[in-house]
C-alpha positions as CSV (number, residue, x, y, z in Angstrom):
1,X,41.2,65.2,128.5
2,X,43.3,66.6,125.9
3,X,44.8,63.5,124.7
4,X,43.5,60.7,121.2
5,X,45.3,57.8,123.4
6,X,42.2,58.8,126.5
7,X,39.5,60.3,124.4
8,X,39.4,57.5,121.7
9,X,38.7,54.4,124.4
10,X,36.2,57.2,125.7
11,X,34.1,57.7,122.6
12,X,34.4,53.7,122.2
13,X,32.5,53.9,125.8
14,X,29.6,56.1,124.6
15,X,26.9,56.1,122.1
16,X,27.4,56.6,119.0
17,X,29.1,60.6,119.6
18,X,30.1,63.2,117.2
19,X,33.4,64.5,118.7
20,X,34.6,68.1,117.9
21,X,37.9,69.6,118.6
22,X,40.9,71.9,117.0
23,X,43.2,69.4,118.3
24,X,44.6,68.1,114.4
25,X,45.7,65.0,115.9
26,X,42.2,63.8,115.5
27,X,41.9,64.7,111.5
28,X,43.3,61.1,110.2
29,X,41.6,59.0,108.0
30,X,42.9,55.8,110.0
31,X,41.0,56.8,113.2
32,X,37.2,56.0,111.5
33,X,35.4,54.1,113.2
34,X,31.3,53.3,112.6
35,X,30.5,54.0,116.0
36,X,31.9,57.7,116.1
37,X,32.5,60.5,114.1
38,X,35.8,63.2,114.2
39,X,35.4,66.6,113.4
40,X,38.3,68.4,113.5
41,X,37.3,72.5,113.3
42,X,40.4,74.2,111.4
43,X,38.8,77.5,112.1
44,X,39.4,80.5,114.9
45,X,38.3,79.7,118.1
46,X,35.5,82.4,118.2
47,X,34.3,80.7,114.8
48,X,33.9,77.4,116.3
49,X,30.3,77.3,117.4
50,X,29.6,78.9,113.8
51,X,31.0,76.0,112.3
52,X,29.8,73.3,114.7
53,X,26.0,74.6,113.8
54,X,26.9,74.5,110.1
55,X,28.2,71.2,110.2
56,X,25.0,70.0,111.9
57,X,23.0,71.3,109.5
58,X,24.8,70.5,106.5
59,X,22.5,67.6,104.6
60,X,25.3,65.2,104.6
61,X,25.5,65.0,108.4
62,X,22.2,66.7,109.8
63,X,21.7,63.6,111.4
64,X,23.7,61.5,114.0
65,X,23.6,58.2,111.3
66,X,25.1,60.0,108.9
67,X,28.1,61.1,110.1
68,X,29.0,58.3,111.7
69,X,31.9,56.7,110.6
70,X,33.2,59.6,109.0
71,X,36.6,62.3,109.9
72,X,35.3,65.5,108.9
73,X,38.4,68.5,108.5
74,X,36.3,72.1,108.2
75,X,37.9,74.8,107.6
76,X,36.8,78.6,106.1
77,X,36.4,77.8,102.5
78,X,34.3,74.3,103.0
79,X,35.3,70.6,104.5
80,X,36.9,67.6,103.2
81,X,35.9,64.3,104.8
82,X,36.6,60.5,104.8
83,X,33.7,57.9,105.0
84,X,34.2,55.0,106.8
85,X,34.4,53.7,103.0
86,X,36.0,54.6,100.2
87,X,38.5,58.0,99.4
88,X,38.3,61.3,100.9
89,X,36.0,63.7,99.3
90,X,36.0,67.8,99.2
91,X,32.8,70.0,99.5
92,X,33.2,73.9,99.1
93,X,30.7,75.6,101.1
């Protein structure tokens, strides 16, 4: 599946998943949703595992309930997210 109008119903289906991809069309703050969490990985493709263990690890969102909710945009210099609530906010690494 490479497309939000298929993979959005899908993550509706499942438990509470944290979705990664490069695909930008998933970085917008209108597609939160507090049973899912976006994490679009603006990075190489050999960085991406790099960055998905960094993310996981990260205090904010070590675990699953607190990311949920949230679109997460990680790129090389730190991330900006958006909370289910409230503005987006910018963390440098």
């Amino acid at each position: 599946m490479d497309d939000r109008e298929e993979i959005i119903p899908l993550l509706h289906s499942l438990r509470r998943p944290t979705f990664f991809t490069r695909d930008q069309d998933f970085c917008h703050p209108w597609l939160r949703h507090p049973e899912y969490c976006l994490v679009f990985l603006e990075v190489k493709p050999e960085e991406a595992a790099h960055y998905i263990r960094r993310v996981l690890r990260y205090p904010l969102f070590r675990t699953q309930a607190q990311r949920m909710g949230k679109v997460i945009r990680i790129h090389e210099d730190g991330m900006r997210f958006w909370p289910l609530k409230g503005g987006a906010q910018e963390i440098a690494w």
